[in-house]
C-alpha positions in Angstrom: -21.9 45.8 -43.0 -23.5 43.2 -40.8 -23.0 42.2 -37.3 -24.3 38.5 -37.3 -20.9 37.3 -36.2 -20.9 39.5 -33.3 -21.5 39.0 -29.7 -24.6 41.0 -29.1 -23.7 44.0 -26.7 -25.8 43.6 -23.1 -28.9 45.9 -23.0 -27.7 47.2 -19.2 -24.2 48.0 -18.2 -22.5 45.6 -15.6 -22.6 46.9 -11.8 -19.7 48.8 -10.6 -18.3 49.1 -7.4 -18.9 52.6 -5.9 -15.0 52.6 -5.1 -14.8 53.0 -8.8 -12.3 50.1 -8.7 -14.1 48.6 -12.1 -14.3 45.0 -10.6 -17.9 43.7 -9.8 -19.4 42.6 -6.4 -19.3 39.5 -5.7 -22.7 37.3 -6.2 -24.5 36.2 -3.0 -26.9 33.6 -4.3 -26.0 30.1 -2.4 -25.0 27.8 -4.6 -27.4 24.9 -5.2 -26.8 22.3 -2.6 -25.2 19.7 -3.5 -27.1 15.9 -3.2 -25.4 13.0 -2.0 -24.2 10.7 -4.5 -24.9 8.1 -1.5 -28.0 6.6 -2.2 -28.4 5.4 1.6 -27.9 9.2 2.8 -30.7 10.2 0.3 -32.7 7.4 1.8 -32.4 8.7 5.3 -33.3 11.9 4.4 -35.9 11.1 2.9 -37.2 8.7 5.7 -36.6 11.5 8.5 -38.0 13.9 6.2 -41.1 11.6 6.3 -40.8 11.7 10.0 -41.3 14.8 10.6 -43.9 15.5 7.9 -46.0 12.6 10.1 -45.3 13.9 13.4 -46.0 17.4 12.6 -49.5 16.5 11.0 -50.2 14.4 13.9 -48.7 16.8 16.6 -50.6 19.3 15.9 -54.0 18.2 15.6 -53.4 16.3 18.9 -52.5 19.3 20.6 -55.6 21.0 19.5 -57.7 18.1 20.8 -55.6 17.8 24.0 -56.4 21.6 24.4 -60.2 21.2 23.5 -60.1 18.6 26.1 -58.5 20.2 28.4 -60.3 23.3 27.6 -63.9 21.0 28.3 -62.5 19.3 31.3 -61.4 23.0 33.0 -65.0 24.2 32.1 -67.0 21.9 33.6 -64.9 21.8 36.4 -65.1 25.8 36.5 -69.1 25.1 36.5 -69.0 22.8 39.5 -66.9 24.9 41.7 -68.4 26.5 45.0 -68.3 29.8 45.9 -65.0 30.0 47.3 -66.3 31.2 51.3 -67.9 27.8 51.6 -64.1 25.8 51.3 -62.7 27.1 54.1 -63.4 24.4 56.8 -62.5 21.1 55.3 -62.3 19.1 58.6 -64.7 15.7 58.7 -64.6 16.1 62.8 -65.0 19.0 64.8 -62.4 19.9 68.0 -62.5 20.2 71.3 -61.2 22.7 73.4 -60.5 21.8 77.3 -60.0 24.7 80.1 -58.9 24.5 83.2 -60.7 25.4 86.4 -59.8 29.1 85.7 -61.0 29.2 82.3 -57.3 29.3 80.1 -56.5 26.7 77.5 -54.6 24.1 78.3 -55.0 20.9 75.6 -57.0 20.5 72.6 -58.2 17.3 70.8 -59.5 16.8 67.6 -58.8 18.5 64.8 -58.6 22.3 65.6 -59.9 25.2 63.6 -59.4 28.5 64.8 -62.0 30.5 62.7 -61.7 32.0 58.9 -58.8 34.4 57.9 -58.5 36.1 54.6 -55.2 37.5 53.2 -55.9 40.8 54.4 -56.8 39.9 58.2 -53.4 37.1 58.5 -50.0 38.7 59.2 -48.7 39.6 55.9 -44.8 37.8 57.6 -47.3 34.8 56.9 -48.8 35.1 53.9 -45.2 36.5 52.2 -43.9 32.6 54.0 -46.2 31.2 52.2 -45.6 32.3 49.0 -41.8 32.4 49.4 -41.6 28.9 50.5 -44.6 27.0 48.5 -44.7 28.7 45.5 -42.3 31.4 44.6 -44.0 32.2 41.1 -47.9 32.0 43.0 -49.1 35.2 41.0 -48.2 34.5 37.6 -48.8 31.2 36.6 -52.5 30.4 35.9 -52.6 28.1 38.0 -50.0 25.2 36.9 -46.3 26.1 36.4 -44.2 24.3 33.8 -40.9 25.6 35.1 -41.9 24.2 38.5 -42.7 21.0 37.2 -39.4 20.7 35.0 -37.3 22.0 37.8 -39.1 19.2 40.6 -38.5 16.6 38.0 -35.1 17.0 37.4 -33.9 17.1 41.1 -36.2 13.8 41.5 -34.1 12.5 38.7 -30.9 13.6 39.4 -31.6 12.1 43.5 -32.5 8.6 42.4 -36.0 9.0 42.7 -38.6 8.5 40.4 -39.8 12.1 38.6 -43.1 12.2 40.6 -41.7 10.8 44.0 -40.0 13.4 46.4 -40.5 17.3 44.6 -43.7 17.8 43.1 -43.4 20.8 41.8 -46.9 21.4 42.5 -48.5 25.6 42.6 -50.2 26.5 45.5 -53.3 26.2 43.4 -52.5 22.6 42.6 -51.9 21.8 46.6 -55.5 23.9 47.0 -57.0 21.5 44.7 -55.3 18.4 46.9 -57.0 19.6 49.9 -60.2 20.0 48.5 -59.6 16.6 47.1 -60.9 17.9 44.0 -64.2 18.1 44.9 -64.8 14.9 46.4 -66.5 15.1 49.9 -66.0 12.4 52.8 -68.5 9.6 51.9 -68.7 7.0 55.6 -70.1 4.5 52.7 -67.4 4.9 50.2 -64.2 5.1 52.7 -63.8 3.2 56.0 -62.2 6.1 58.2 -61.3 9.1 57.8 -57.2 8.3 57.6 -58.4 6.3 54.4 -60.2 9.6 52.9 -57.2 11.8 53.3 -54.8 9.1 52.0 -57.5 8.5 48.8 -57.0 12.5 48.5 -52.9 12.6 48.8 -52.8 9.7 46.4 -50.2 10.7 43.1 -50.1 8.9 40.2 -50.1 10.8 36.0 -54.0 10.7 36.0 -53.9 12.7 39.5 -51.6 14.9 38.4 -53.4 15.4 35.2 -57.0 16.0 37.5 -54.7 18.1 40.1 -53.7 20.6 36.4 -57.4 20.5 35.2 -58.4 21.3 39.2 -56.0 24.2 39.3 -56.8 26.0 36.2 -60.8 25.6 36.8 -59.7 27.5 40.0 -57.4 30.1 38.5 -60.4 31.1 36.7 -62.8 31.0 39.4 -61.5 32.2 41.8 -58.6 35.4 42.7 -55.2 34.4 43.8 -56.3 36.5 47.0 -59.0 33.8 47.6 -57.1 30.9 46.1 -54.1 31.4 49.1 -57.1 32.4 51.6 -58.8 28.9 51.0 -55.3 27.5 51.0 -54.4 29.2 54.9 -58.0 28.0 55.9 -57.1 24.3 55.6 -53.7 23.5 55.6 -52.8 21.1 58.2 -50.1 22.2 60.3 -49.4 19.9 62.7 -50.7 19.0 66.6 -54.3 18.7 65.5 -54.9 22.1 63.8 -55.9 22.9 60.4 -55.8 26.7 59.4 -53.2 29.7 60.1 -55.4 30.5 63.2 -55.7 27.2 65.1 -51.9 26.8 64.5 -51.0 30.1 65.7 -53.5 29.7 68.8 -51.8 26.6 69.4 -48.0 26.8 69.2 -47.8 30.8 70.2 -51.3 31.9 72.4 -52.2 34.3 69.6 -53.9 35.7 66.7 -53.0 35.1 63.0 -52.9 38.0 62.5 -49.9 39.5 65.5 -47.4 37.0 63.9 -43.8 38.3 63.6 -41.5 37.1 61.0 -40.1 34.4 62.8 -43.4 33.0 63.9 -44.8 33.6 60.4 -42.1 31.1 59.3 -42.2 28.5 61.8 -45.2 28.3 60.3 -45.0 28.3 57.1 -42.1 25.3 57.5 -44.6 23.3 58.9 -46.6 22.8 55.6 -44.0 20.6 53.8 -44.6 17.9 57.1 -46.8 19.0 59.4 -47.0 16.1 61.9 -43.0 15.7 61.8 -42.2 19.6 61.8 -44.5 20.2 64.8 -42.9 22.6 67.3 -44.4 20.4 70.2 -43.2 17.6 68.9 -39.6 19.2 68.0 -38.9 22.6 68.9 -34.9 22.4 67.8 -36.1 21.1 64.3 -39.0 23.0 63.6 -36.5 25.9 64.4 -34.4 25.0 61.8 -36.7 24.8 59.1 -38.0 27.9 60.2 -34.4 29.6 59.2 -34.6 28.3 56.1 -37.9 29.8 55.1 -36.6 32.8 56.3 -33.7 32.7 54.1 -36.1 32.7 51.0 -38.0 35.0 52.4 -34.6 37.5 52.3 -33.5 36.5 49.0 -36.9 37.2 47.6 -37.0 40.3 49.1 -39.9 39.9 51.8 -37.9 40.6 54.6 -34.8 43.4 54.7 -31.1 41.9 55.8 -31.9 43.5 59.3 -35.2 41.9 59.4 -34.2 38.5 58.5 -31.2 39.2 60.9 -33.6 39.2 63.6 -35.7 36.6 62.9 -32.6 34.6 63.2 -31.6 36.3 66.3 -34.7 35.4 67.9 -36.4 32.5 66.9 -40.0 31.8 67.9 -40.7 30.2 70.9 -44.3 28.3 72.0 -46.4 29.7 74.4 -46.1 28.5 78.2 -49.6 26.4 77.7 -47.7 24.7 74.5 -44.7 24.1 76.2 -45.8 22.5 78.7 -48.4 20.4 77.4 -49.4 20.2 80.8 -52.1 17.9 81.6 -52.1 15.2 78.7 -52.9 12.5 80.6 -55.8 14.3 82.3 -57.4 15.5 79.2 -57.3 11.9 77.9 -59.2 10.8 80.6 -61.8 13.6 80.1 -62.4 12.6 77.0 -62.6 9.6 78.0 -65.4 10.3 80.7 -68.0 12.3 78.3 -70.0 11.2 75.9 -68.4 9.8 72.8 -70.5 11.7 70.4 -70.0 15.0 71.9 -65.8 14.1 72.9 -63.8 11.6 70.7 -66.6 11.5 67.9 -67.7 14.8 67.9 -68.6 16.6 64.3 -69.2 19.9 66.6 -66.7 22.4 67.9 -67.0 21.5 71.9 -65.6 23.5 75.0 -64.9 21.6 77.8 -64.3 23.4 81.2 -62.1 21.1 83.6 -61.7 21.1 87.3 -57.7 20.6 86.1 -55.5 23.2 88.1 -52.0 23.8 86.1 -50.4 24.9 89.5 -51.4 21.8 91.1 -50.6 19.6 87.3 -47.0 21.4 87.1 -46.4 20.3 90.9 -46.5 17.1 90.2 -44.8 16.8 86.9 -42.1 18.6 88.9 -42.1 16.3 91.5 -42.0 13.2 89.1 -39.4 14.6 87.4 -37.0 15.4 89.9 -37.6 11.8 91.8 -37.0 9.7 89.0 -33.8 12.1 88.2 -32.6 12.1 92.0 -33.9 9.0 93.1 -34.1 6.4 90.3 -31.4 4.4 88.6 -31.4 6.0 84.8 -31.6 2.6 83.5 -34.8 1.7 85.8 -37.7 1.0 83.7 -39.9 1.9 86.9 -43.1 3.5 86.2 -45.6 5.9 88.4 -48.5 7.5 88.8 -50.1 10.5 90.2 -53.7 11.4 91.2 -54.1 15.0 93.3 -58.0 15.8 94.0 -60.1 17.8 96.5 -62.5 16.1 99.3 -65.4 16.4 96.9 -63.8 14.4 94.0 -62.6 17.1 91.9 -59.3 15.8 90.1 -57.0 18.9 90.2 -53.6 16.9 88.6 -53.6 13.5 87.0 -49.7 12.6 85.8 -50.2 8.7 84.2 -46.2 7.7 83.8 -42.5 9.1 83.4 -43.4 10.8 80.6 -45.8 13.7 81.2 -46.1 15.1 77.8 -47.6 12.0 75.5 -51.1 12.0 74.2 -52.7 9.0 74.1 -50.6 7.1 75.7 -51.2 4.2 78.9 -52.7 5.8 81.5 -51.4 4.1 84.8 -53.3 6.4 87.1 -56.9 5.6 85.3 -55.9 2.3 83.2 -53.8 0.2 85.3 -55.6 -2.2 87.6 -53.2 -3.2 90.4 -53.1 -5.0 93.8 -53.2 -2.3 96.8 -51.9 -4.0 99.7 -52.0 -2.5 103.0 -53.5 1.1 101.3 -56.7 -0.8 101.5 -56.5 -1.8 105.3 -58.1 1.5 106.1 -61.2 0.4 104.8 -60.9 -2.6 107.3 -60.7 0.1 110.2 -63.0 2.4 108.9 -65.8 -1.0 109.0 -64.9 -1.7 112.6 -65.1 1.9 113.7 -68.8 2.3 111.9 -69.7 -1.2 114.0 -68.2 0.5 117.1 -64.7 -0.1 117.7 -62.8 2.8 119.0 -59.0 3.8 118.0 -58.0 2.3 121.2 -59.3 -1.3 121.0 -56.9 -4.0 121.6 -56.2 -7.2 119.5 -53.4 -9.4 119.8 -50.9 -9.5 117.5 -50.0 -13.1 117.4 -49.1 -16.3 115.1 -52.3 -16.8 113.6 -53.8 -19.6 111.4 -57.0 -20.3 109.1 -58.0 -22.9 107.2 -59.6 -21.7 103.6 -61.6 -23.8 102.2 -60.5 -24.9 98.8 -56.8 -23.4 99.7 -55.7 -25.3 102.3 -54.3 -24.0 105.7 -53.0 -19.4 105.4 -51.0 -18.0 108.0 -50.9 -14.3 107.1 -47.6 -13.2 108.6 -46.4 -9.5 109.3 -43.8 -7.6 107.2 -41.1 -7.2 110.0 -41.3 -11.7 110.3 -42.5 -10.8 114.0 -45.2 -10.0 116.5 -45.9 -7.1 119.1 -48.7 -8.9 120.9 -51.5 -6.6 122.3 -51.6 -3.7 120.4 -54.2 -1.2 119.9 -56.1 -0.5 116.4 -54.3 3.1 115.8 -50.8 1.0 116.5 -51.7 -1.8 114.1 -52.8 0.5 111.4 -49.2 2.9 111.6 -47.5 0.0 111.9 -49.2 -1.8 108.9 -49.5 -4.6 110.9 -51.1 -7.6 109.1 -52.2 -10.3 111.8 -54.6 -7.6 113.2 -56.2 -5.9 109.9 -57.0 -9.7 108.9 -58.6 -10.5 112.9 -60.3 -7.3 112.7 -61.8 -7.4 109.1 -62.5 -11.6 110.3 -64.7 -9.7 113.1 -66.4 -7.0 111.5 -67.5 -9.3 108.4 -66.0 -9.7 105.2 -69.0 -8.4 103.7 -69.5 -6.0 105.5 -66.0 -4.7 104.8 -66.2 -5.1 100.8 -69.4 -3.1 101.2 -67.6 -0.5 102.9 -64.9 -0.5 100.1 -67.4 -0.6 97.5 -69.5 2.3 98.6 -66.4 4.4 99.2 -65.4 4.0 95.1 -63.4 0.9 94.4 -65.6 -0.4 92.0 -62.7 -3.3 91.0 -63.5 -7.2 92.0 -63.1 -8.0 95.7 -61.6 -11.0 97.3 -63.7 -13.2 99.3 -61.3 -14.4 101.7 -59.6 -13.3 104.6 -56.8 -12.5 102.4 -58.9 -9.2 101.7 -57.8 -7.0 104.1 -54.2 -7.4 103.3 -55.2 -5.7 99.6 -54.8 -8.7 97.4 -57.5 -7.1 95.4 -56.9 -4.8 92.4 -57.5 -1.5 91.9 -56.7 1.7 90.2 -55.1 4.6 91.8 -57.8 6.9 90.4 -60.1 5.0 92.3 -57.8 4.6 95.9 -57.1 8.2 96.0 -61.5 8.7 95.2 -62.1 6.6 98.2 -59.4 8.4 100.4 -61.1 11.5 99.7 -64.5 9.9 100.9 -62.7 9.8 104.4 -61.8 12.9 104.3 -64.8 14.5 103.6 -66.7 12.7 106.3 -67.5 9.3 105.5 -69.3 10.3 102.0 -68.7 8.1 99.0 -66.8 10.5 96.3 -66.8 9.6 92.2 -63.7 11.2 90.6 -64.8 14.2 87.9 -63.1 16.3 85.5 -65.6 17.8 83.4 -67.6 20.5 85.0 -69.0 21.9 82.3 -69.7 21.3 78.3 -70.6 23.5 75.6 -70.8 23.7 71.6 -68.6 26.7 70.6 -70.5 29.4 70.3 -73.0 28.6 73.3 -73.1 29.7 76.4 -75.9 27.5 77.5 -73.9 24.2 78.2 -75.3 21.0 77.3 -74.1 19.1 80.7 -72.7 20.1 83.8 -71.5 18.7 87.3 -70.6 20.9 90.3 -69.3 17.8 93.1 -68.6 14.1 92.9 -70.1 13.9 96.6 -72.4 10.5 96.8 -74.5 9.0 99.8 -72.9 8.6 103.6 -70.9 5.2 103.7 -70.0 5.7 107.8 -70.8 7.9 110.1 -69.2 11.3 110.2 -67.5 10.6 113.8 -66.2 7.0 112.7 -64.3 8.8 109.8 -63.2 11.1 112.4 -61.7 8.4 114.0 -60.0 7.2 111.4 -58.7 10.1 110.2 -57.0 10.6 113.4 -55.6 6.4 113.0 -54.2 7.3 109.6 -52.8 10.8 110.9 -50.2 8.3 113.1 -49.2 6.3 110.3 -47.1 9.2 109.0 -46.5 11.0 112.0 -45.5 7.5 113.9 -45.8 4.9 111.0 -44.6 3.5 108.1 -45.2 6.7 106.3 -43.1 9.4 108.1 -41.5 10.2 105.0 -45.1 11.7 103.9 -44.3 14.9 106.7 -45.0 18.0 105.5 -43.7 20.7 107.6 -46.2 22.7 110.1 -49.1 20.7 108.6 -50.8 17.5 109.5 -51.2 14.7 107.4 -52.5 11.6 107.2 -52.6 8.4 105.0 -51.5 4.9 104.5 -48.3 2.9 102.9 -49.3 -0.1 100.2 -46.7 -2.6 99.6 -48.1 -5.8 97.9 -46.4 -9.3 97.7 -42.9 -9.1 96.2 -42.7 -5.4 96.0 -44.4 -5.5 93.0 -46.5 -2.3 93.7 -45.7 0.1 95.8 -48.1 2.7 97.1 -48.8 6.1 99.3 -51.7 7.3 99.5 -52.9 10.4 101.8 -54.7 13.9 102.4 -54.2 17.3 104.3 -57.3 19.2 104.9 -56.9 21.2 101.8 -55.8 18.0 98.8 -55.6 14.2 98.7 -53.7 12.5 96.2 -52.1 9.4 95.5 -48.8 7.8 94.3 -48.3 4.3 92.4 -45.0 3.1 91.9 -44.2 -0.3 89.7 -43.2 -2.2 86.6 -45.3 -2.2 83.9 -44.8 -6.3 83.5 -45.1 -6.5 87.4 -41.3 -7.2 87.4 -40.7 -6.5 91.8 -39.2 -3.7 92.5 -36.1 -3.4 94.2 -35.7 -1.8 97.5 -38.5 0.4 97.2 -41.7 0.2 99.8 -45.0 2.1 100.0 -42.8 4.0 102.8 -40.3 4.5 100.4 -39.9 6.8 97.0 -43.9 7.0 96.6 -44.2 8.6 99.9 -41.4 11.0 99.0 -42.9 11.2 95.5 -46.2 12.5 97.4 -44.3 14.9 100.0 -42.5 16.6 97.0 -45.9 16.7 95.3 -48.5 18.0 98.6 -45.3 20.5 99.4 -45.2 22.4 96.2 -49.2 21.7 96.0 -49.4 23.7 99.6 -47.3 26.5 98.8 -48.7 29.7 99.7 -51.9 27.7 101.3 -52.4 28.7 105.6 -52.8 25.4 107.6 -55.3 24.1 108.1 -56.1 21.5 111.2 -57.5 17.4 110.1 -61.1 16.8 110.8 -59.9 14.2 113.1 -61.1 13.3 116.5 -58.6 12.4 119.0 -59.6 9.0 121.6 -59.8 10.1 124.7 -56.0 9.9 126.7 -54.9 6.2 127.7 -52.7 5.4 130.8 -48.9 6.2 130.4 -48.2 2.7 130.0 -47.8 1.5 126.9 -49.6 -1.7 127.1 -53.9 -1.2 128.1 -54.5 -1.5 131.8 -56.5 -4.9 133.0 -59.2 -2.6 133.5 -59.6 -0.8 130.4 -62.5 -1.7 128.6 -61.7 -1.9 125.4 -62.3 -5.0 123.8 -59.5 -7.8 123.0 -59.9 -9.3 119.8 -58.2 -12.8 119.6 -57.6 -15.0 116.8 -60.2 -18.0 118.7 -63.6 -16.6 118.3 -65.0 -18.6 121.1 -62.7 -16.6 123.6 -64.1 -13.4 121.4 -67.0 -14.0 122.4 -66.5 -14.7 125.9 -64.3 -12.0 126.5 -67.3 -9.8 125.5 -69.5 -11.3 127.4 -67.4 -11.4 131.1 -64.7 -8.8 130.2 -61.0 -8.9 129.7 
């Protein structure tokens, strides 16, 4: 019987379920997806589809030519690379160091380099700063970091900046390749300054970025990440002038790179995000709190140990007393001021200057500015002053140039400021009658007193009290800063004669002409008053202010120039200055200047007050120091209530006492007239000379006696 009716039996038997329940699994083949019906869905698909396809092909193949590229561009970089021990100085100027008399430190100028370090010699506190606070992820990127990048764009983005402004997101490597401006040397034909240089170099824009990548991986393969962070501590800028871990930690702390403790280390290290504004002379308090936050990463990275970072907060890191200070910044600007331009403010060398600056002397009268202004001064006053301390021989020991003694660069009133003297410059008047033979005991009348100046018209100089003493001697006329004498006497002994005297002595500034000279209507600086001072003290020799004594390349030790005294030719004779030593000795023990005493020491020098209190001046010596006080508006506004008598001579006694401390007395080189009559009018028959305002009766007087 046949079976062609019959379903055909299957040639394998159906799958059964091992549970034996007879039903059979399930089929897991997807079903065949269904297509839209919608023929504007299929057309979307089919255009995205498209898309892709496109972007793919092209994607692709431009990513392998953006990595040839890049892969050309980092290999000929990689071929023009140095070795790496030649990048470690990248300063266009060299520095200069300046010492004081003694040999220690005390300013620098320039831009500073300390010497080489390497990541073995540094303080491992430093370089684990570094790391923690520039680059967490330093030794294990090649050299750019995309996670950097995306993390430094996003905050940008999410603080209203744009992505490249603010965080850069930039590797260690990358700000190495900044600094070295990626290759690209100072060119004086290609960039006006230097300032324009570094800005060219610190430039960003998307090619710079893209040259700063290409930079950074050149150097990544070049170079160990050991040398990449030693070029990196080598020229960093870090505020104050220095460049490198070891001029910064010279400069803020007095020590090696390599002896810094974690809070130091980090003080640091905070300074590399803004050098000039992070500076710890420039903001200790601030620069203090950045430092706590570096050493906050440095504990959550684990660099530092809870106790350690507990520490480091504890104590935070303090400057050095030379830092401090800053002692001496108007000094050292005149000293580099003084030498030669290509060896000082110039200079491509590394210089050493030794000083004749003494900080003991310098801190004496920063104190003693300080505590007059506080005391003394209104603290609204806008009142400036000055001070100048120096030995007989012209060696400046203190130089303080206005209120502020810890600028750099600022106006220097002491050196810069060209004002009239008043009756500081009457000793010169004396000292030119005593060289022509006058003695301390000559008479002249003090009396209303009238010249005609040609082209001015009829002057009647008149005396500061509105009165007149009559016959008075030349040591009375000079402590009582009389002015109808000084002009009579100055009339007698020539005009010339007398701005020759001043001249040789040191004040180099324009002289008047007229009789009006020897009331000091001519200008001068207080450098150069307290320089001709000192000639009187020394004898009667003309003295030139120095501060460099001695200048050297680094490295040297045969110095390139060298002074050992400011000491010029005689201007009068030993036993005139003598003389006038003794005069100026009774201003202040007698005079106008009383408030210049110093206790169980003599002293002598002379008041200044010039026509509306505008200046105000005291100026003076012991045997050991001279110096010199200023006092006055910088816009020559009067000043109120204040005399040469006044705050500058107790600006100069709280100076000269602290100067003097520990010092023996010494006696004035001063010689004493020989003893008048009780009376304190001169005798009919004394012989000294009467000088009166009618020269006719001078004359005769002379000739036939008194």
């Amino acid at each position: 019987m046949g079976n062609s009716g019959r379903r055909k039996p299957p040639l394998a038997a159906p799958k059964r379920s091992r549970a034996g329940g007879g039903r059979a699994r399930k089929s897991t083949r997807r079903a065949p997806r269904r297509r839209s019906r919608n023929p504007l869905v299929r057309l979307m698909r089919t255009v995205l589809r498209l898309l892709w396809r496109l972007v793919w092909g092209i994607g692709w193949r431009m990513g392998v030519v953006v990595l040839l590229v890049t892969g050309l561009a980092v290999a000929y970089t990689y071929t023009t690379l140095p070795a790496y021990q030649t990048l470690m100085d990248g300063r266009a100027r060299g520095s200069v160091t300046l010492l004081d008399r003694d040999g220690e430190v005390f300013a620098w100028r320039g831009d500073q380099f300390g010497g080489v370090v390497t990541v073995d010699t540094v303080s491992p506190h430093l370089r684990d700063a570094v790391i923690a606070t520039e680059d967490r992820r330093f030794h294990y990127h090649p050299g750019v970091d995309p996670i950097g990048i995306a993390s430094a764009i996003r905050i940008n983005l999410s603080e209203g900046r744009g992505p490249l402004s603010g965080n850069g997101g930039s590797t260690i490597t990358q700000q190495t390749a900044k600094l070295l401006c990626f290759g690209e040397t100072y060119d004086e034909t290609r960039w006006k300054s230097e300032a324009e240089y570094v800005s060219y170099c610190r430039r960003t824009s998307i090619w710079r970025k893209v040259r700063e990548a290409v930079y950074a991986l050149a150097m990544e393969a070049k170079y160990t990440k050991d040398q990449i962070l030693t070029i990196y501590l080598n020229r960093a800028y870090l505020g104050a002038g220095a460049y490198g871990a070891e001029a910064a930690a010279q400069r803020y702390f007095g020590k090696s790179a390599a002896e810094l403790n974690p809070s130091e280390a980090a003080m640091i290290a905070g300074l590399l995000t803004a050098p000039s504004a992070l500076a710890p002379t420039a903001n200790l308090e601030r620069s203090q709190d950045r430092a706590s936050v570096v050493i906050g990463l440095m504990r959550e990275q684990g660099y530092l140990s809870a106790d350690q970072a507990e520490a480091a907060l504890a104590r935070p890191a303090q400057l050095s007393e030379a830092a401090e200070q800053q002692a001496g910044g108007y000094f050292a600007d005149w000293v580099m001021g003084s030498g030669p331009e290509f060896l000082t403010r110039d200079t491509t060398e590394d210089v050493i200057i030794r000083t004749t600056l003494d900080q003991r002397i310098q801190r004496a009268a920063e104190t003693a500015m300080k505590s007059t202004f506080t005391d003394k001064v209104r603290e609204e006053s806008k009142a400036q002053a000055a001070i100048v301390v120096m030995s007989a021989d012209g060696a400046v020991r203190a130089m303080v140039g206005g209120r502020d003694t810890t600028v750099i660069g600022a106006f220097n009133r002491a050196t810069m400021a060209k004002r009239q003297t008043g009756s500081a410059f009457k000793p010169f008047v004396y000292a030119t009658a005593l060289e022509l033979g006058f003695d301390p005991n000559t008479v002249v009348m003090d009396e209303p007193y009238c010249l005609d100046i040609p082209g001015s018209g009829r002057w009647c100089p008149e005396n500061y009290s509105r009165d007149y003493k009559g016959r008075v001697t030349l040591t009375q006329a000079l402590a009582q800063s009389i002015n109808v004498p000084a002009v009579k006497i100055a009339r007698r002994a020539g005009l010339d004669k007398v701005r020759r005297v001043a001249g040789d002595f040191g004040i180099e500034s324009d002289l008047a002409d007229g009789p009006a000279l020897a009331l000091g209507v001519s200008e001068s600086t207080l450098l150069e008053m307290t320089g001709a001072y000192a000639g009187i003290l020394n004898g009667g020799s003309s003295v030139t202010p120095y501060g460099l004594t001695e200048l050297r390349l680094m490295g040297e030790q045969t110095p390139l120039m060298s002074r050992e005294t400011g000491i010029g030719e005689r201007v009068i004779r030993e036993s005139a200055a003598r003389k006038l030593v003794y005069m100026m000795s009774r201003v202040v023990e007698a005079g106008t200047g009383q408030r210049a005493r110093l206790p169980r020491r003599e002293v002598a020098g002379k008041t200044g007050t010039t026509q509306a209190a505008r200046d105000a001046w005291f100026l003076g010596f012991t045997a050991d120091y001279v110096a010199g006080v200023w006092m006055g508006y910088d816009d020559n506004t009067p000043l109120t209530g204040v005399t040469g008598g006044g705050l500058p001579a107790e600006i100069w006694r709280e100076t000269m006492t602290r100067v003097h401390e520990g010092l023996p007395p010494k006696p004035l080189p001063m010689q004493r007239p020989a003893p008048r009559s009780s009376s304190s009018e001169p005798l009919p028959q004394q012989r000294a000379p009467v000088v009166r305002g009618n020269p006719i009766e001078t004359i005769l007087r002379s000739l036939f006696g008194n």
